[in-house]
N, C-alpha and C positions, 0 to 999 in steps of 0.2 A: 504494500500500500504506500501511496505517495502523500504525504501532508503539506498544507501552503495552509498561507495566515494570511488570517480575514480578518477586516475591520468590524467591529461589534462597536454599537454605542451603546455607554452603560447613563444611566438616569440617576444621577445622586441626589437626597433631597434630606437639608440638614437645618437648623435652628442657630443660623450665628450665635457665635460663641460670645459676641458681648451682648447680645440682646435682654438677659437677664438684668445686668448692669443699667443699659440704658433705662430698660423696663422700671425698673427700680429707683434710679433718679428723679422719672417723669412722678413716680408712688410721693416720695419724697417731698417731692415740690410742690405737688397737688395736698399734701398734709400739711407744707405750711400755711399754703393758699386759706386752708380752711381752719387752722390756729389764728389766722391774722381776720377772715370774718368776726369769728368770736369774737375776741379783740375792739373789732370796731362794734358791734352791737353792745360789746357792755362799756364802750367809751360812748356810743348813741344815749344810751339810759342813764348814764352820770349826766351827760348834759343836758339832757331834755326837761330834767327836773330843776335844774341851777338855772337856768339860761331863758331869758323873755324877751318879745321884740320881733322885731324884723330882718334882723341877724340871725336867727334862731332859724326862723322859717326858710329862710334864703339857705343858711346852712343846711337843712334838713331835706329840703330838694332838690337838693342837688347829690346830697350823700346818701339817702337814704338807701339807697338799690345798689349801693358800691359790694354790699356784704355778701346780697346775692347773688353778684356778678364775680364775686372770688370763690362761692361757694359751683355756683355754674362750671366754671375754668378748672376747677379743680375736680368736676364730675369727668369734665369733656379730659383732660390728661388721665385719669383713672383706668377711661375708654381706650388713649390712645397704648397707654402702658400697656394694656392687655391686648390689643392688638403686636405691639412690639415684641411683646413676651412669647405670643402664640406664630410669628410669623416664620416661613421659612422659605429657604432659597435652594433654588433647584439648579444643580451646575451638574452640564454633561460630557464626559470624558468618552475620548476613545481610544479601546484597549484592542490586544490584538490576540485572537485568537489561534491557535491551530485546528484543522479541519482535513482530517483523512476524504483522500479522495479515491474513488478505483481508481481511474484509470483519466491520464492528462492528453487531451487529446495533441496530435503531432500537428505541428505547423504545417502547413502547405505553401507552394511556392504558384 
């Protein structure tokens, strides 16, 4: 029997190796996003009881929805973290195989 090597593509599909890290970061960030809402909700409630006027009001319409909006941001990173976490990358290599043949056919002239 006569063997020759064939090209085979192989199909790899893996889970970047920093992805956990990055994943992790985005986790991170999104918990402080949502430490610093607190934060502003209970600095909201010190001043809404100290504070009267049209300063108050101006101030309050302007911030009121900031808390939300760190709480929001911090949902939306949670989303992307778990995307990052769960993603993977598919790289295709080609390897070479051997492959038994009967019989090579003769050239012809």
């Amino acid at each position: 029997m006569t063997t020759i090597l064939v090209p085979r593509t192989v199909r790899i599909e893996f889970v970047p190796p920093e992805a956990p890290a990055i994943a992790a970061g985005l986790r991170s960030i999104a918990g402080n996003l949502r430490e610093l809402a607190s934060h502003m909700r209970s600095e909201d409630g010190v001043l809404d009881g100290s504070w009267e006027g049209r300063s108050k009001v101006r101030y309050f319409d302007f911030h009121l929805r900031d808390p939300g909006e760190a709480e929001s941001t911090a949902s939306w990173l949670d989303g992307e973290a778990g995307r990052v976490a769960s993603m993977t990358v598919v790289r295709y290599e080609t390897e070479w195989v051997e492959m038994e043949v009967s019989s090579v056919p003769a050239a012809t002239n």
